[in-house]
C-alpha positions in Angstrom: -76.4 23.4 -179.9 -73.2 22.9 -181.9 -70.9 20.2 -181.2 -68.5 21.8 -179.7 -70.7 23.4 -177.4 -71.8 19.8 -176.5 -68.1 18.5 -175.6 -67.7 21.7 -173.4 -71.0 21.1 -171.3 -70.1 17.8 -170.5 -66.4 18.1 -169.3 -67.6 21.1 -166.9 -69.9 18.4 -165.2 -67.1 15.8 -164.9 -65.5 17.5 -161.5 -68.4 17.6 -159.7 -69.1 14.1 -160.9 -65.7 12.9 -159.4 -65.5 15.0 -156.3 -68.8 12.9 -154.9 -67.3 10.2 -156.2 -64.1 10.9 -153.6 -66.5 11.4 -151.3 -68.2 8.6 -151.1 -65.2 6.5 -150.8 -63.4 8.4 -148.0 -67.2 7.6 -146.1 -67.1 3.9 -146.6 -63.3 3.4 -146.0 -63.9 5.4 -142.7 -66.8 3.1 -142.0 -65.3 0.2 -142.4 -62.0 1.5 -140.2 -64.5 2.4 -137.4 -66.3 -1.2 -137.5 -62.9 -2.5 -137.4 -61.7 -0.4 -134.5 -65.0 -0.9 -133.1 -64.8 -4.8 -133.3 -61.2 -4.7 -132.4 -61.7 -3.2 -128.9 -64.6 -5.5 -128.0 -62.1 -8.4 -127.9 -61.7 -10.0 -124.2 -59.1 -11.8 -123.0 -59.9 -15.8 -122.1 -60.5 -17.2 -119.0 -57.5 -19.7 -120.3 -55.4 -17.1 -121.3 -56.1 -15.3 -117.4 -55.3 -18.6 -115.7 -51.7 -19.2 -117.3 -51.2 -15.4 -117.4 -51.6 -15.8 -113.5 -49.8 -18.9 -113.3 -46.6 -17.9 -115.1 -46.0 -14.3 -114.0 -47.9 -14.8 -110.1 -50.0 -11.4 -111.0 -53.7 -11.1 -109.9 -56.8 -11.8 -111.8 -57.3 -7.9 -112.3 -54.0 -7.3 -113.7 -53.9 -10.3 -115.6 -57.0 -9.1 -117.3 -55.3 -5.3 -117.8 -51.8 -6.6 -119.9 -54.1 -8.8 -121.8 -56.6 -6.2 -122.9 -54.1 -4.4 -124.0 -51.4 -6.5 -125.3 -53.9 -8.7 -126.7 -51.3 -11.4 -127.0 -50.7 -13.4 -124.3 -46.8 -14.0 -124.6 -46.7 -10.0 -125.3 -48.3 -9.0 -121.8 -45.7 -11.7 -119.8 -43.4 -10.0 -121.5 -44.4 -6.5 -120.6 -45.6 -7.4 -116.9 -41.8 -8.8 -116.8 -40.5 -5.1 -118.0 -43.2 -3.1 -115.6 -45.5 -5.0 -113.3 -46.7 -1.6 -112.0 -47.8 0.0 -114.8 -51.1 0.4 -114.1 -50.8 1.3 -111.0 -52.1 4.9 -110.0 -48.9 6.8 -110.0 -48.7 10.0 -107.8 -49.0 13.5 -108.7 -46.5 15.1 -106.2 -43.8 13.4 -105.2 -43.4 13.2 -100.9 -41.5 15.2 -99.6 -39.4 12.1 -97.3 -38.3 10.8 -101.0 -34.6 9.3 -100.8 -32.1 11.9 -100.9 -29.6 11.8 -103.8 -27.0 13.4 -102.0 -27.3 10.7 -98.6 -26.9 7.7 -101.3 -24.1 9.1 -102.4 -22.4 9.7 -99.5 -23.3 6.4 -98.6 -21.9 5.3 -102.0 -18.5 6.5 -101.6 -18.0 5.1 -98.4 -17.9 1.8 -99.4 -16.1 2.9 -103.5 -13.0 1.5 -104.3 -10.5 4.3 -104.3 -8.9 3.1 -107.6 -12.2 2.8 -109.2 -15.4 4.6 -110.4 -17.7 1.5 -108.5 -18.0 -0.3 -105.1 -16.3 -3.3 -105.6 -15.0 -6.7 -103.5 -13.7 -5.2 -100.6 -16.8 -2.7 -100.4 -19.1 -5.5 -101.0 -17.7 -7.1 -97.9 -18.2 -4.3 -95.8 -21.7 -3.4 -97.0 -22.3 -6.6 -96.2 -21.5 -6.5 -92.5 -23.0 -3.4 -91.9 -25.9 -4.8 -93.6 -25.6 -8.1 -91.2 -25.4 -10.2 -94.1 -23.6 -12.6 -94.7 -21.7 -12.4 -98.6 -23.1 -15.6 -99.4 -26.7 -15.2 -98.4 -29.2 -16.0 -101.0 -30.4 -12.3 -100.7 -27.7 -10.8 -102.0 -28.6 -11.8 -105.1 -32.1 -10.2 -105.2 -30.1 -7.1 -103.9 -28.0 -6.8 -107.1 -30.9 -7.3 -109.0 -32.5 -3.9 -107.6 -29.2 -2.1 -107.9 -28.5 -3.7 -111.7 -25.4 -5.1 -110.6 -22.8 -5.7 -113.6 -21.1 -8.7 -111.9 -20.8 -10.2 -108.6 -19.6 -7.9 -106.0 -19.4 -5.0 -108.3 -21.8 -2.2 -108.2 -22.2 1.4 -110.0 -23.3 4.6 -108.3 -26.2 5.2 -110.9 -27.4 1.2 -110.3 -27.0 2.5 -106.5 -28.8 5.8 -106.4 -31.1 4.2 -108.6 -32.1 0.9 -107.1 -32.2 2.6 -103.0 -34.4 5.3 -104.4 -36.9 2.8 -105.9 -37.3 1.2 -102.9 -37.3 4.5 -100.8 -34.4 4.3 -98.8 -31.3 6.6 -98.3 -29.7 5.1 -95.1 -28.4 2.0 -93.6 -31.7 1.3 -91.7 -33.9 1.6 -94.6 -31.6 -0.4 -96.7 -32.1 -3.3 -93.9 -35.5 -2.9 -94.1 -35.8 -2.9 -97.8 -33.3 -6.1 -98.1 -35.4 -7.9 -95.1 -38.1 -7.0 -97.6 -36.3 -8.3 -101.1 -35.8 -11.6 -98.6 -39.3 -12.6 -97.8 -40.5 -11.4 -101.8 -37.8 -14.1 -103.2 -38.8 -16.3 -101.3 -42.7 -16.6 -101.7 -43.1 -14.2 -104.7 -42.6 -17.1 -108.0 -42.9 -13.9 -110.2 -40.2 -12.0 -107.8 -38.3 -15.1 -107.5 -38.6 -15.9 -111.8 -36.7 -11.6 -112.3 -33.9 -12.6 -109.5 -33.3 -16.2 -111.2 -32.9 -14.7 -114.8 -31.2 -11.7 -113.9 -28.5 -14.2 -112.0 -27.8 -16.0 -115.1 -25.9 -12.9 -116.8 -24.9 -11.8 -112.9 -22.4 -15.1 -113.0 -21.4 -14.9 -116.7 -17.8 -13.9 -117.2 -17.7 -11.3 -120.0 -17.7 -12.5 -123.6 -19.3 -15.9 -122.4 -22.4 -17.2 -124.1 -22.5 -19.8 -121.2 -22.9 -20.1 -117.1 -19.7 -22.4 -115.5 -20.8 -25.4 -114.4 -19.7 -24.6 -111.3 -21.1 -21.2 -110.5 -24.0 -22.6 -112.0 -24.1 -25.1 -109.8 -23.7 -22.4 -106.4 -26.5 -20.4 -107.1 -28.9 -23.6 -107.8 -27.9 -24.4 -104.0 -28.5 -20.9 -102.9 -31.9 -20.2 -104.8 -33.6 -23.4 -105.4 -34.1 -24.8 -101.3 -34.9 -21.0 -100.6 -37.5 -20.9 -102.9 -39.1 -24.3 -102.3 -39.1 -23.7 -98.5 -41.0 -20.2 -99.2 -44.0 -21.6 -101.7 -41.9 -19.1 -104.3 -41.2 -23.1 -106.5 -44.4 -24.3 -105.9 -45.7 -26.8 -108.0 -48.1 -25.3 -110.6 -50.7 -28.7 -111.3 -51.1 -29.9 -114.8 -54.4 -30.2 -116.4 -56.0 -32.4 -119.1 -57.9 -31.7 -122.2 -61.2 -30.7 -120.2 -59.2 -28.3 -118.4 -59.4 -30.4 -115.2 -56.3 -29.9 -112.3 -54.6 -33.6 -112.1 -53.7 -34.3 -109.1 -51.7 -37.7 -109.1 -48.8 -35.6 -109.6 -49.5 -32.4 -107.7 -46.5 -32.8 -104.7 -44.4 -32.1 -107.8 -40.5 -31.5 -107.5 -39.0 -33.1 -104.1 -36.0 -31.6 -102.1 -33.8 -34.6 -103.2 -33.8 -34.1 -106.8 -31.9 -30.6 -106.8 -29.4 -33.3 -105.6 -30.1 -35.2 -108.5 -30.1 -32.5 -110.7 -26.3 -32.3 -109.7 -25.2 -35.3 -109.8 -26.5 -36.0 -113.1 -25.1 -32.9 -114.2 -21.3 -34.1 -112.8 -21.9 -37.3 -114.7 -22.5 -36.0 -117.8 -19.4 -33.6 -117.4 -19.8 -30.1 -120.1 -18.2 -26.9 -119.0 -21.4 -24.4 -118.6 -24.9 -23.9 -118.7 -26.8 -22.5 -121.8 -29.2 -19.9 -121.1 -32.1 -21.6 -122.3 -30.8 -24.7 -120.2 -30.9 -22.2 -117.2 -34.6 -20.3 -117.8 -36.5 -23.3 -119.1 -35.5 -25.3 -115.9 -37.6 -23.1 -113.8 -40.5 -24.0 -115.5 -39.5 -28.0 -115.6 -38.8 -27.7 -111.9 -42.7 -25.9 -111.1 -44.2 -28.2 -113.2 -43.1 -31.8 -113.6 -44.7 -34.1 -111.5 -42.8 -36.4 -108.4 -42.2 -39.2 -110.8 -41.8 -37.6 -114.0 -44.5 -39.5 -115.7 -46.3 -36.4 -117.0 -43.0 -34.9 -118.8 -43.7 -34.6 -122.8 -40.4 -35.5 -124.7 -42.1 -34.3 -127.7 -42.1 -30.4 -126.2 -39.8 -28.2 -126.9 -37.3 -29.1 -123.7 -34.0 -28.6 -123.9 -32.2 -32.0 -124.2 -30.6 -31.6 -121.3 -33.8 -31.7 -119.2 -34.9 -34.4 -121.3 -31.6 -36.8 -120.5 -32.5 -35.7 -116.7 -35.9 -37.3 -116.9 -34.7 -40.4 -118.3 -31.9 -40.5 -115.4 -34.4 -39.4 -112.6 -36.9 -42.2 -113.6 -33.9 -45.4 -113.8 -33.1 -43.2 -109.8 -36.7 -44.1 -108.9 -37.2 -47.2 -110.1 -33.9 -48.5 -108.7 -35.3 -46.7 -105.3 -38.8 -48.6 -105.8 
């Protein structure tokens, strides 16, 4: 055999050589992808990560165990429980045929819409309100404009309206008692009900372009939401534990009714014009969690130093009480 008959028998192997070569590649990289996958989906979410799953968001054991499986993070299922709770539940196949009528809500709608403008606003709030039997300052009203997606205070939009009656499956002023009776009892003993209605009120009282709540508004819808939801169980104390996981109890009576009193009155003292937002959400967690005489508070976490002025305050009230 000549030489170059040599060279040309050799590069006719060389594709075949290198097309197994491919191939066995592409079968380990989809081996290992599989494993991963594989090992991936065996992951279980904690008893620990169940417990303050449950504890934040007020969800059940079963569903606790559903966002975590597949959000794998805990901080990612609170936030998607807090965007869908219901997600796993069964949905229907056919929609009833009593579903709210469009048509009725709006009707409804335009009975109480401003004439000079596209929404319902003060003067319709007013009389939805009586034909409700409610009175404009109940508590409930706020967890009412969080269903409807209120812009502002007594201002509503006829797609929040139409939307927020037909989620609740009501297109008259009976069912819209019943559903608000219903909103009622949820704020009050429902802490992951009550934890939507108290963020959502935040940017309900901000006046537009305003990083901040007034001190004063603020300070009104403390007075309406905080007694309502201590009285109901929807505040109540969540019990610290130690190291070894263990519930302490020395502190378990948590918050008292005379420190939302407190609260204010430190709050005038210090003077400041509004309340940040963080200020506003992380004091729903100090309030469920501190205990009555504040010995369990960490100034070392990450607290607003607002919170962490009030301790100091609320301890020199104690002591001065003891």
């Amino acid at each position: 055999m000549t030489l170059r008959e040599h060279s040309s028998t050799d590069t006719s192997k060389a594709p075949f050589s290198n097309s197994i070569l491919v191939l066995i590649v592409l079968a380990v990289l989809g081996f290992v992808t599989f494993i991963s996958q594989k090992n991936k989906s065996k992951q279980m979410p904690t008893d620990s990560d169940i417990a303050s799953f449950c504890s934040v968001t007020g969800a059940s054991n079963k569903d606790a165990k559903k966002f975590l499986e597949k959000y794998k993070r805990l901080d990612a299922a609170v936030d998607a429980y807090y965007t869908n709770p219901n997600q796993f539940s069964i949905a229907t196949s056919k929609q009833p045929s009593n579903a709210p009528s469009t048509s009725k809500l709006t009707v409804l709608f335009n009975e109480y819409k401003d004439p000079e403008s596209e929404d319902i606003t003060i003067d319709g709030t007013i009389k939805l309100c009586q034909d409700l039997e409610k009175d404009p300052e109940d508590v409930v009203l706020l967890a009412v404009a969080y269903e409807l997606k209120s812009p502002e205070i007594g201002h509503w939009t006829k797609k929040g309206w139409v939307d927020g009656w037909k989620a609740n499956g009501c297109d008259s002023l009976p069912g819209m008692k019943t559903a608000v009776a219903r909103f009622g009892e949820q704020l009050s003993s429902d802490p992951a009900y009550f934890r939507k209605v108290y963020l959502y009120t935040f940017d309900l009282g901000r006046t537009e372009g305003a990083r901040s709540l007034a001190m004063e508004s603020a300070q009104a819808f403390w007075s309406l939401l905080l007694p309502f939801g201590l009285e109901g169980g929807a505040l109540s104390h969540i019990p610290l534990t130690d190291s070894d996981h263990d519930v302490d109890m020395s502190g378990a009576e948590g918050w008292q009714s005379e420190y939302t009193q407190w609260w204010f009155d430190f709050l005038t003292e210090k003077g400041g014009k509004g309340v940040s937002k963080d200020t506003w959400s992380m004091f729903l967690d100090f309030m469920r969690s501190i205990d009555a005489k504040f010995e369990k508070y960490d100034m070392e976490a990450a607290w607003p130093s607002t919170i962490d002025d009030f301790v100091e305050y609320a301890k020199d009230r104690l002591a001065s009480k003891a």
